[in-house]
C-alpha positions in Angstrom: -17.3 -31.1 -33.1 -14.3 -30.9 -30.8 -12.4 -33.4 -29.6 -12.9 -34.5 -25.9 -9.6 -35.9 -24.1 -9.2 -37.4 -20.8 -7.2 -36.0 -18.1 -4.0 -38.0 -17.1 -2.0 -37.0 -14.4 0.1 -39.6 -14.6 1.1 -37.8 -18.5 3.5 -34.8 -16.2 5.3 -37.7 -14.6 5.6 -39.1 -17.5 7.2 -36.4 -19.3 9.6 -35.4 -16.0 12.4 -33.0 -16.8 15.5 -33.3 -14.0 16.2 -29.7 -14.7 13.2 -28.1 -14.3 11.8 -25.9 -12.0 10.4 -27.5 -8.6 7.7 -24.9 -8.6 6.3 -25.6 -12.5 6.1 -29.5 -10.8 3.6 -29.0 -8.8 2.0 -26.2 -10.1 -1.2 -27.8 -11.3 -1.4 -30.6 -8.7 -2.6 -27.6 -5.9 0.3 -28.6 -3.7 2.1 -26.4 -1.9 6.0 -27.2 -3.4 8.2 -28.1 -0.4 11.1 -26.1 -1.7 9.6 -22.7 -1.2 10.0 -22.5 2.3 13.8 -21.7 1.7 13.0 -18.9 -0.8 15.0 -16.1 1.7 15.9 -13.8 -1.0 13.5 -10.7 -0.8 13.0 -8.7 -3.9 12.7 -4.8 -3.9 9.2 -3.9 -4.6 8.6 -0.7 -6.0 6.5 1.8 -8.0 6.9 3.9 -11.1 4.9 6.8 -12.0 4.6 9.8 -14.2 3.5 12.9 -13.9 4.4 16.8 -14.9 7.4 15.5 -17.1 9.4 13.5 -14.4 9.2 9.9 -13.5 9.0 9.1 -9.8 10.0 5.9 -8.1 9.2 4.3 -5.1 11.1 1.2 -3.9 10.8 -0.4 -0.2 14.3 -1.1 1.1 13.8 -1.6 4.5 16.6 -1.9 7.4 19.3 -0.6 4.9 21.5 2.7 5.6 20.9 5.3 3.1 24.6 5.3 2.6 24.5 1.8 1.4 21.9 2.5 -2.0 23.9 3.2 -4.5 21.5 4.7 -7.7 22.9 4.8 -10.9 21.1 6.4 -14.2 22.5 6.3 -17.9 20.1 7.5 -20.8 16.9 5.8 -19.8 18.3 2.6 -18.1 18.0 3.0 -14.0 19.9 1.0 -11.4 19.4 0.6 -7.9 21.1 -1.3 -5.3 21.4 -2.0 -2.0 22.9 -3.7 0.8 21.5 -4.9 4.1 24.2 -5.6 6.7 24.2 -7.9 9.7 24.7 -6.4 12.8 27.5 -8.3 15.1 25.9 -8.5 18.4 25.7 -11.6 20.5 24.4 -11.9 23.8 25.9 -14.5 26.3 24.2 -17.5 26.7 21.9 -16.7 24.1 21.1 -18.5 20.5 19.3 -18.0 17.9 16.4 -20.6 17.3 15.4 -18.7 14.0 16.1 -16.6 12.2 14.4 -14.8 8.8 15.8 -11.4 8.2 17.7 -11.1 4.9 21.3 -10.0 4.7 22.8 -9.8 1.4 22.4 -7.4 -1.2 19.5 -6.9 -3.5 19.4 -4.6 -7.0 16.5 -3.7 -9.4 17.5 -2.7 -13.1 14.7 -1.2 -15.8 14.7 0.9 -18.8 12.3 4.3 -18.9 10.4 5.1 -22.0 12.1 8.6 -22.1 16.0 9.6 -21.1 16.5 11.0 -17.7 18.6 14.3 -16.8 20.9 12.8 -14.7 22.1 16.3 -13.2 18.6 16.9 -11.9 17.6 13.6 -10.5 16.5 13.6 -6.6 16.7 11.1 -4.6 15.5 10.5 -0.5 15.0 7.9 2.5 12.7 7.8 4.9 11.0 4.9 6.7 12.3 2.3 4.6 11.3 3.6 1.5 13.5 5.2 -1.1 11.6 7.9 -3.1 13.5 9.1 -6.7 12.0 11.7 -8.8 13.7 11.8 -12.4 13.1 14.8 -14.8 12.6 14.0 -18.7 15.7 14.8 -20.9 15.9 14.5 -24.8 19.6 13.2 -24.2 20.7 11.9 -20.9 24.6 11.2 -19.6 25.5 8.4 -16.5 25.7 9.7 -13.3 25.9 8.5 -9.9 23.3 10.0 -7.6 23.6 10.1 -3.6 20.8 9.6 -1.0 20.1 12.6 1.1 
């Protein structure tokens, strides 16, 4: 026969760690935690595939300059980058009430299953998405690849 416990909630205040994550607090309590609303850090979402011996990746970097991605490929380790600039322009007698656009810059790093040739490797921009198609290679070398 198993053993049947009551629920305390009382038992997670209990056992309150200073240094642990807000979100993990109130995970189970159905609250919505009161630090996520300052979360303004976006991450690069993307897609990998496969298919006739190249990889092919599809990352959504919107409101970036294709001359500020920088993609980098050693072996079967892949790095992208990019940076989102703010524009200067001010208006007078204007102010901003709020504001949620990200500037910064934001970088995705992952390991392929098989090394890339770095020499072949194609990479374009369009609409805010940045498509990279990587052919297989038994041995692969670093190189730095430009957005066309």
């Amino acid at each position: 026969m198993a053993n049947i416990t009551r629920f305390d909630p009382f038992n997670e205040i209990a056992r309150f760690d200073p240094f642990m994550d807000v979100n993990d607090f109130f995970k189970g309590f159905g609250m919505r935690p009161f630090m996520q609303e300052f979360k303004s850090e976006p991450q690069m979402k993307m897609d990998v595939s496969e298919a006739d011996g190249s990889y092919v990746i599809k990352a959504e970097i919107p409101g970036v300059n294709k001359n500020d991605i920088h993609i980098s490929v050693d072996g079967n380790l892949v790095s992208i980058s990019a940076e989102v600039k703010k524009e200067k322009e001010e208006k007078k007698g204007e102010s901003v009430i709020r504001s949620e656009r990200y500037f910064g810059k934001v970088s995705r790093s992952f390991t392929l299953a098989n090394d890339v040739d770095a020499d072949k490797v194609q990479a374009k921009y369009a609409d805010g998405v940045l498509e990279v198609t990587m052919p297989k290679k038994a041995n692969g070398h670093k190189k730095a690849i430009t957005v066309a």
